[in-house]
C-alpha positions as CSV (number, residue, x, y, z in Angstrom):
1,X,95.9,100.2,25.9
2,X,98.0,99.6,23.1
3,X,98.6,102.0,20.2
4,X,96.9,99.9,17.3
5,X,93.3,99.3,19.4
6,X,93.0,103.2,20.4
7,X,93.6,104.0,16.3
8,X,91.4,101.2,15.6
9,X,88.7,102.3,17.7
10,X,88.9,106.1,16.8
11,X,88.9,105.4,13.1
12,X,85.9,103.7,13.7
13,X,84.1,106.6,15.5
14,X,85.8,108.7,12.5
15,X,83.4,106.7,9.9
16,X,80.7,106.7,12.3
17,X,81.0,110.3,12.4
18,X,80.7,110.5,8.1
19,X,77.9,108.0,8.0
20,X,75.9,109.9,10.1
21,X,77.0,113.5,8.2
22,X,75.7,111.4,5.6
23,X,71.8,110.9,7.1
24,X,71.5,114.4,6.3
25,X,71.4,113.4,2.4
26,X,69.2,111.0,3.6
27,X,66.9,113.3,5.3
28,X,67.1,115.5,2.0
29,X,65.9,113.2,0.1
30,X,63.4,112.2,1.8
31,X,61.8,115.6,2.2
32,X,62.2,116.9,-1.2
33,X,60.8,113.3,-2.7
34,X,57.5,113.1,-0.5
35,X,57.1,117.3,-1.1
36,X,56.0,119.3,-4.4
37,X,58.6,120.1,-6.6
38,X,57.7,123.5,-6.2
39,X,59.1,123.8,-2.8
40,X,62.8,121.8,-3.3
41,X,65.2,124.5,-3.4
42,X,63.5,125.5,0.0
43,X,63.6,122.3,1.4
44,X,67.2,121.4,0.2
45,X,68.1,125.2,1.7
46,X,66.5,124.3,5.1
47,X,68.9,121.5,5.0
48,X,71.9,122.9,4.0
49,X,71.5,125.7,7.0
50,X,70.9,123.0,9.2
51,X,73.8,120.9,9.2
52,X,76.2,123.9,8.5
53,X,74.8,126.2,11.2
54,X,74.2,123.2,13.5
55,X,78.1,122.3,13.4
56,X,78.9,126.1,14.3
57,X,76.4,126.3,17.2
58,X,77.8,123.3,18.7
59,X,81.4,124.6,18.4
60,X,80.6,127.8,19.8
61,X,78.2,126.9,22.7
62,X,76.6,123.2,22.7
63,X,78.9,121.0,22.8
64,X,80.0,122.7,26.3
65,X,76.3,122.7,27.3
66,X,75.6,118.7,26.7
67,X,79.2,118.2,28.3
68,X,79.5,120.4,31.0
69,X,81.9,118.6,33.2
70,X,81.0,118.6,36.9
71,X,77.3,120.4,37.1
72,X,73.9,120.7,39.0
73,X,72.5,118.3,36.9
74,X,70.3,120.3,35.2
75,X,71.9,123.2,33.6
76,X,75.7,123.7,33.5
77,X,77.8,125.2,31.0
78,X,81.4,124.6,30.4
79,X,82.4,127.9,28.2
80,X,82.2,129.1,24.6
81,X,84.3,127.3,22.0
82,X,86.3,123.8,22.2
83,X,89.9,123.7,22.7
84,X,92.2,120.4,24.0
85,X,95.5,119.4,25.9
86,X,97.3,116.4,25.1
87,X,95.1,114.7,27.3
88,X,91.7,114.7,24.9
89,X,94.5,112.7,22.0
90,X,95.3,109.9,23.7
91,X,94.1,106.7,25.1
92,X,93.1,108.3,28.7
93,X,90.3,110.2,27.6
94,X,87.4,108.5,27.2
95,X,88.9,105.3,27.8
96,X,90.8,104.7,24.5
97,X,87.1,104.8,22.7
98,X,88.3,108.4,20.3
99,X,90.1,111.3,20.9
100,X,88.3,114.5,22.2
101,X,88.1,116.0,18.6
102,X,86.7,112.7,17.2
103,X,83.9,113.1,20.3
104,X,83.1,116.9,19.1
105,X,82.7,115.9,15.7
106,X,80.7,112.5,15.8
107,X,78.3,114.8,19.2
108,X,77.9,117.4,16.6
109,X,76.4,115.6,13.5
110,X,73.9,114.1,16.1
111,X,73.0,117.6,17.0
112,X,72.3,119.3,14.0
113,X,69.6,115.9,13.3
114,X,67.2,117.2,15.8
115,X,66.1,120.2,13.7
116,X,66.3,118.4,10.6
117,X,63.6,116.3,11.8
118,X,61.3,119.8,12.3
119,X,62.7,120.6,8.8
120,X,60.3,118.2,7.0
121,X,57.2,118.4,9.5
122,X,56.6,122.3,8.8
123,X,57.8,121.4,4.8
124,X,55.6,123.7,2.0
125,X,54.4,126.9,4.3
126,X,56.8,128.2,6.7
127,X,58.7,131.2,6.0
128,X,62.5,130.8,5.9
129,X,63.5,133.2,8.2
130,X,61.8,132.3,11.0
131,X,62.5,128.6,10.5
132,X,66.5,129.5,11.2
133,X,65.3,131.6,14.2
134,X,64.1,128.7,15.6
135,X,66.6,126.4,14.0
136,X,69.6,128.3,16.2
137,X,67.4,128.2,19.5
138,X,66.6,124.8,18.8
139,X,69.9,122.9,18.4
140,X,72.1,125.7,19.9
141,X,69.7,125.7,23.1
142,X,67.4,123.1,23.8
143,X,68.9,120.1,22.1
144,X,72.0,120.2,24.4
145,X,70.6,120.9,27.4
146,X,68.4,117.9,27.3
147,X,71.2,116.0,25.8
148,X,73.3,116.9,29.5
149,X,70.6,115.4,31.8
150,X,71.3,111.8,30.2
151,X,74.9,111.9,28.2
152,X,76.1,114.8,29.8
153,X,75.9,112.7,33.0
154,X,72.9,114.8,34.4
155,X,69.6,113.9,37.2
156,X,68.2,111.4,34.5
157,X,71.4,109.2,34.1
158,X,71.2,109.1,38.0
159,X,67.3,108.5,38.5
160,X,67.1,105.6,41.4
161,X,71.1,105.9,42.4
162,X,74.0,105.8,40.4
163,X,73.7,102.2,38.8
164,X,70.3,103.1,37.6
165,X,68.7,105.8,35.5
166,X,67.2,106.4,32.5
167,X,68.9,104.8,29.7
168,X,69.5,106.2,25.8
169,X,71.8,104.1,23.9
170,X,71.7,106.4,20.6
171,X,68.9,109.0,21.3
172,X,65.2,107.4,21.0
173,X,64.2,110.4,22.8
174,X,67.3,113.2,23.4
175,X,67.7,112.9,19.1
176,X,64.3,111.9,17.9
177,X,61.6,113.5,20.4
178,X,63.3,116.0,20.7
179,X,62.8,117.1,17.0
180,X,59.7,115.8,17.4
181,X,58.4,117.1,20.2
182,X,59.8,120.6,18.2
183,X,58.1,119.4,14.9
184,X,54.5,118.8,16.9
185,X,54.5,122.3,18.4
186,X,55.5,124.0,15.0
187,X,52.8,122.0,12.6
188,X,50.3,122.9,15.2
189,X,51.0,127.0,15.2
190,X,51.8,126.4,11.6
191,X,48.1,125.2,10.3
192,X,48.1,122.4,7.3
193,X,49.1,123.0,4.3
194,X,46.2,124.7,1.8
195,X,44.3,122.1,0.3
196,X,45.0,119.0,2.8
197,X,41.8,119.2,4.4
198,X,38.3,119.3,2.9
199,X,35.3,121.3,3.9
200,X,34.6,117.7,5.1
201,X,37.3,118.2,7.6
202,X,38.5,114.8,5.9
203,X,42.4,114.5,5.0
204,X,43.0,114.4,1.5
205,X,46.5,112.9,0.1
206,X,49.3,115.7,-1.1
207,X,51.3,113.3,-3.1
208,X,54.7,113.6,-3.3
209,X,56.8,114.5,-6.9
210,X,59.2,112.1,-6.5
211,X,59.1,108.7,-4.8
212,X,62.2,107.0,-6.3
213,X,64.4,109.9,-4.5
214,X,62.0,108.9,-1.4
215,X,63.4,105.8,-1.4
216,X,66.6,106.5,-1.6
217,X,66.6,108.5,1.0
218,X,65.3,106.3,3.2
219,X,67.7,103.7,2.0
220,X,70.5,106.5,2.9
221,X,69.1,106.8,6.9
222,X,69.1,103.4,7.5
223,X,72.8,103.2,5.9
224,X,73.5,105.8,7.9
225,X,72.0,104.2,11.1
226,X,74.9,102.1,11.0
227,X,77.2,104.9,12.6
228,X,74.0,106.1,14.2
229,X,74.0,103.7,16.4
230,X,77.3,101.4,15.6
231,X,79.2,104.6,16.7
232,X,77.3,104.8,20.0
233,X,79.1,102.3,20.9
234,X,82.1,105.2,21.2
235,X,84.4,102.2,20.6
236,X,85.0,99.3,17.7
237,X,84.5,96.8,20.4
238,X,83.7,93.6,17.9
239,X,81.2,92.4,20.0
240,X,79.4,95.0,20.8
241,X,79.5,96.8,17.7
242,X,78.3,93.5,15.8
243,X,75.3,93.0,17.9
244,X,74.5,96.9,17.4
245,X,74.4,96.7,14.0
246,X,72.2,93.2,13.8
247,X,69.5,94.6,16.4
248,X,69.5,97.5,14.5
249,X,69.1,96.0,10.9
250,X,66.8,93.6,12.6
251,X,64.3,96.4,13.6
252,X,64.2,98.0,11.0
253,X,63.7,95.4,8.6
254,X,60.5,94.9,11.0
255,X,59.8,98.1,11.2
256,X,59.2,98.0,7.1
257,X,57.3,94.8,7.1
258,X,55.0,95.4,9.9
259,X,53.8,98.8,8.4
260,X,53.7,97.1,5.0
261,X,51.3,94.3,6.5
262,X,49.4,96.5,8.8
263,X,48.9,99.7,6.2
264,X,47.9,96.3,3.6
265,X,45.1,95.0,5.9
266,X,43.8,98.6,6.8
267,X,43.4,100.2,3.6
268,X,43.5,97.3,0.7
269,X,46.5,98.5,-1.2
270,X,50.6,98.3,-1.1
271,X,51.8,102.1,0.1
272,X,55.0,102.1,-0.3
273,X,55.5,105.5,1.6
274,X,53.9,103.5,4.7
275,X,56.9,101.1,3.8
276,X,59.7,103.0,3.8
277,X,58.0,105.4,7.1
278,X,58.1,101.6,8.4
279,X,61.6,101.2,8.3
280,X,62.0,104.3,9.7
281,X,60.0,103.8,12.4
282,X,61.8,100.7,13.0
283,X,65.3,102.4,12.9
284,X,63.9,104.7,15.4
285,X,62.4,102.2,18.2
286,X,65.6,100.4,18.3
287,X,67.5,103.8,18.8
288,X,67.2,103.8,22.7
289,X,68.0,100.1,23.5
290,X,69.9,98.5,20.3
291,X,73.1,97.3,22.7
292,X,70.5,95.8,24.9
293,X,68.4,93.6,22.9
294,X,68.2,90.2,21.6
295,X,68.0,89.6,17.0
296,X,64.6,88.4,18.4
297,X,63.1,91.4,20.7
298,X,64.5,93.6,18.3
299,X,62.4,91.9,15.4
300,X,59.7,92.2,18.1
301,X,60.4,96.3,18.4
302,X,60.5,96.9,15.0
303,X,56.8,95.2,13.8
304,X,55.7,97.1,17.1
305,X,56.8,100.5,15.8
306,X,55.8,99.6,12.0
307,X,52.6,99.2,13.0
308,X,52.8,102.3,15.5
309,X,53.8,104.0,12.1
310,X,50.2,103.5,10.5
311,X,48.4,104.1,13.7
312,X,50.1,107.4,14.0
313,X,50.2,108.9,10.4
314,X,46.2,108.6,10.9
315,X,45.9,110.1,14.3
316,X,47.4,112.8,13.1
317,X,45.1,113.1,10.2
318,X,42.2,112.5,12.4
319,X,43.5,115.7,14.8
320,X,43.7,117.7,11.7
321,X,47.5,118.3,11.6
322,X,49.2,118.6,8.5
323,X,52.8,116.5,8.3
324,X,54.1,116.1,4.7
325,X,56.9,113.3,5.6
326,X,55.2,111.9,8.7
327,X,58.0,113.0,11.0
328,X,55.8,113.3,14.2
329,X,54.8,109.8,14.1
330,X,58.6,108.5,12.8
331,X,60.9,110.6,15.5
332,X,58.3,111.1,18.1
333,X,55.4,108.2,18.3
334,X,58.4,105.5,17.8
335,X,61.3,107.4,19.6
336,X,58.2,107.1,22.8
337,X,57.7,103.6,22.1
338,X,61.7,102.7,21.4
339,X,62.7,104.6,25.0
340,X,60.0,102.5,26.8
341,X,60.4,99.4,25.4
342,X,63.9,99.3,27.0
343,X,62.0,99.1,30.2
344,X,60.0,96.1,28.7
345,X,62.7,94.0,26.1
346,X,66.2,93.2,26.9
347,X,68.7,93.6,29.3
348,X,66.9,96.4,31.4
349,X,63.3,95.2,31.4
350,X,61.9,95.8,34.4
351,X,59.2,97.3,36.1
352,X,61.9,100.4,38.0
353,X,63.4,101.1,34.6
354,X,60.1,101.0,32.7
355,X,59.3,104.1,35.2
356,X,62.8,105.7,34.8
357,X,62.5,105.8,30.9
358,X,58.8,107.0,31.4
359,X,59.9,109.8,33.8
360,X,62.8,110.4,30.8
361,X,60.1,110.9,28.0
362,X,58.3,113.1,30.4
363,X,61.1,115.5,31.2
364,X,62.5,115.6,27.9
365,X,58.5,116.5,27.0
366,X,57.4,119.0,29.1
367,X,61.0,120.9,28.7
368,X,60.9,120.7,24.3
369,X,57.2,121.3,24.5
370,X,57.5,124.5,26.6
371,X,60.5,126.0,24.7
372,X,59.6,125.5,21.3
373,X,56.3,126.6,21.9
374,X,58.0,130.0,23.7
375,X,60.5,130.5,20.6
376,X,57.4,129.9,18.0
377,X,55.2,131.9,19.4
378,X,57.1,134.3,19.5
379,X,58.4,133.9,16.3
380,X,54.3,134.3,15.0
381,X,53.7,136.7,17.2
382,X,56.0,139.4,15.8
383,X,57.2,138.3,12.4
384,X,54.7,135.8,11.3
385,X,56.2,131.9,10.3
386,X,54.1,131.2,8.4
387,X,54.0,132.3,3.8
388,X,50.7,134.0,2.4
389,X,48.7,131.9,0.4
390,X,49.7,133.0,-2.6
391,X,53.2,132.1,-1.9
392,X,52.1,128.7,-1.0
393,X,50.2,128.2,-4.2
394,X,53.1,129.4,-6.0
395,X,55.9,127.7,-4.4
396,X,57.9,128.6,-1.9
397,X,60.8,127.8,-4.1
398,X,60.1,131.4,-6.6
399,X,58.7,133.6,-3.2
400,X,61.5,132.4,-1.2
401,X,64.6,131.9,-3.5
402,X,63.9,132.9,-7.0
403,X,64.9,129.8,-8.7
404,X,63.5,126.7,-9.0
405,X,65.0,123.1,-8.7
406,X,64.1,122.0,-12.4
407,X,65.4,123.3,-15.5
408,X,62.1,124.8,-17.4
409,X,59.9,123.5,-14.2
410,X,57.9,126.9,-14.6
411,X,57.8,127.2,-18.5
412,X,56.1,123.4,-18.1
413,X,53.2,123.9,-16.3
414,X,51.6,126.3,-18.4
C-alpha cells in the first residue's frame, strides 16, 4: 500500500472519530431540549461524565476487553492500558484502514455512546451518584465485553462457521441495545417521573422546555452518523464509504417521514418530537446493515423503524414506564428491528442469518439485562438511585448542583 492511500484512509477515520465525539452534543441537546429546564445542569453533567470518564475506562481497561487478541470467545482480556510498536503506525495493521491509535480513539467515542443513551431514559429523578456507579460498570464492563463476541472476533462473529455469523456493521445492537437494554432495566427500578401518570393510570404529556435545541440535536446525531457509520467502514474506500453514507441518509430520511405519517394518522396532529424520534429511529435501523443494503431497502428500513418509533413510544406508555426522550424505543425497539432486518434486506437476507442476528439480539439481551439489573439493584438496594420527591419537584438542578442553567431561572417563577 502506498503512502498517500494509508494517510488518506486514516485521516478519514480521524474525522470519523470527531464526528462521532461530536453525537455527544447531539445527545445533549436532545436531552436537555425534550427535559424541564429545571434539571439541565444535571443532564448536561451526566453528559460531560460520560464521554470524559468513558474515554478513561476504555484506556485503562475496555479497549483490551472488546479487543482481546486470541481468546475463548467469550471473555478475554488483553491487559490494563494501551501502548504500540511501530507495527500499530503503519500500513500492516489493520490492513492500511488507521493506525492502532486512530482505532483506540474512533473504538472509544463509540463506547462512551452506550451509557449516554441510559443518560436520557432515567432523565429528571435519578440521583447523580449512583448514575456514575453504574455509568463505570456499564461502559467499563459490559459494553466491551459484548462488543468482543462480534468486533472483538468472539462466538457470535463465528455462529454457523467462519464465513458466517452474526453481523453488526456499526452497532444496531452492541451500541444501541446495549444502552437500551441498560436504559429499560433502569426506568423500570427507577419508577416514572412524579406527575406522568394519572390516578387514571393514563400517560399524561411532560413537555419539553425547549424544542428548537431538540431539533438541533437531532440534526447533530444524524450529522454525526456520518462517521457513525461512514467510519465503520475503518477505511476511505470511495465506494464503500459512498454507499454507507447514502443508505444511511436514506433511512433516516424514512425513518422521519414514516413517523411523521404514522404519528399524523394516529393521533390527528403534526408532533414534531415523533419527527425528529423518527429520524432517529431511522438512523438506528440502518446501523447494523448500512454496507449491505440497497438506496431502496434502506428507504424500506427507515419507514419500518419510523413507524416502529410511534408503536413503541405508546407501548411504553401503555406498560406504565416513564422515558422523557424515548430512548428505549430509539436505541432498543429499532436497534432490534435494524439487526434483524439484515437477515431479511440486502446482501445477507436469508433465512440462516435471520437466525444468527436473532441469536445475536438474544445474547447481547439476556447478558445487558442480567448485569444492569445486578449493578442497579444493587445500587437501590444500598444507596437508593433514585431523588426524594421534593427534590424532583424542585429540580434536580438546585438539589444536585446548586446552580441552575438560566440566569434568573429561579427569581422567574415566583
Amino acid at each position: 500500500m502506498d503512502t498517500g492511500l494509508f494517510t488518506a484512509n486514516n485521516v478519514w477515520m480521524m474525522v470519523c472519530t470527531a464526528l462521532v465525539f461530536f453525537m455527544h452534543a447531539g445527545f445533549a441537546f436532545l436531552e436537555i431540549g425534550l427535559t424541564r429546564q429545571k434539571n439541565t445542569i444535571n443532564i448536561l453533567f451526566k453528559n460531560i461524565f460520560i464521554i470524559t470518564v468513558g474515554l478513561l475506562l476504555y484506556y485503562i481497561g475496555g479497549f483490551n476487553l472488546m479487543y482481546p487478541g486470541e481468546f475463548n470467545g467469550y471473555f478475554g482480556f488483553a491487559g490494563f492500558g494501551i501502548g504500540t510498536d511501530a507495527a500499530g503506525l503503519t500500513p500492516e495493521y489493520a490492513d492500511g484502514g488507521y493506525t492502532y491509535w486512530t482505532d483506540f480513539l474512533f473504538q472509544g467515542m463509540f463506547a462512551a455512546t452506550a451509557a449516554t443513551i441510559v443518560s436520557g431514559a432515567v432523565a429528571e429523578r435519578i440521583k447523580i451518584g449512583p448514575f456514575m456507579a453504574f455509568t463505570i460498570l456499564y461502559v467499563g464492563l459490559v459494553y466491551p465485553i459484548v462488543g468482543s463476541w462480534q468486533w472483538g472476533g468472539g462466538f457470535l462473529s463465528t455462529l454457523g462457521g467462519d464465513e458466517a455469523g452474526f453481523y453488526d456493521f456499526a452497532g444496531s445492537t452492541l451500541v444501541h441495545s446495549v444502552g437500551g437494554w441498560g436504559a429499560l432495566i433502569a426506568i423500570w427500578l427507577l419508577g416514572a417521573r412524579v406527575g406522568k401518570f394519572g390516578e387514571d393510570g393514563k400517560p399524561k404529556a411532560i413537555p419539553g422546555h425547549n424544542i428548537p435545541l431538540a431539533t438541533a440535536g437531532v440534526l447533530i446525531l444524524w450529522l454525526g452518523w456520518f462517521g457513525f457509520n461512514g467510519g465503520s467502514v475503518l477505511s476511505a474506500d470511495p465506494a464503500l464509504t459512498s454507499l454507507v453514507l447514502v443508505t444511511t441518509c436514506l433511512a433516516a430520511a424514512a425513518g422521519g417521514v414514516g413517523s411523521f405519517i404514522v404519528s399524523s394518522i394516529a393521533y390527528k396532529n403534526y408532533d414534531l418530537t415523533m419527527f425528529l424520534n423518527g429520524i432517529l429511529g431511522g438512523l438506528v435501523g440502518i446501523t447494523a446493515g448500512a454496507d449491505l443494503m440497497s438506496p431502496f431497502e434502506a428507504i424500506i428500513i427507515g419507514l419500518i423503524a419510523g413507524a416502529i418509533i410511534v408503536g413503541g413510544v405508546a407501548l411504553i406508555d401503555r406498560i406504565r414506564l416513564d422515558d422523557p426522550v424515548g430512548a428505549v424505543t430509539v436505541h432498543l425497539i429499532c436497534g432490534i428491528w435494524g439487526t434483524l432486518a439484515v437477515g431479511i434486506f440486502g446482501d445477507k437476507a436469508g433465512m440462516d442469518q435471520f437466525l444468527y442476528q436473532l441469536a445475536g439480539v438474544g445474547a447481547a439481551g439476556v447478558f445487558c439485562i442480567i448485569t444492569a439489573f445486578l449493578i442497579l439493584i444493587a445500587l437501590k438496594k444500598t444507596v437508593g438511585i433514585r431523588v426524594s420527591k421534593e427534590e424532583e419537584v424542585e429540580g434536580l438542578d438546585l438539589h444536585e448542583h446548586g446552580m441552575d442553567a438560566y440566569a434568573d431561572f429561579r427569581m422567574n417563577q415566583h
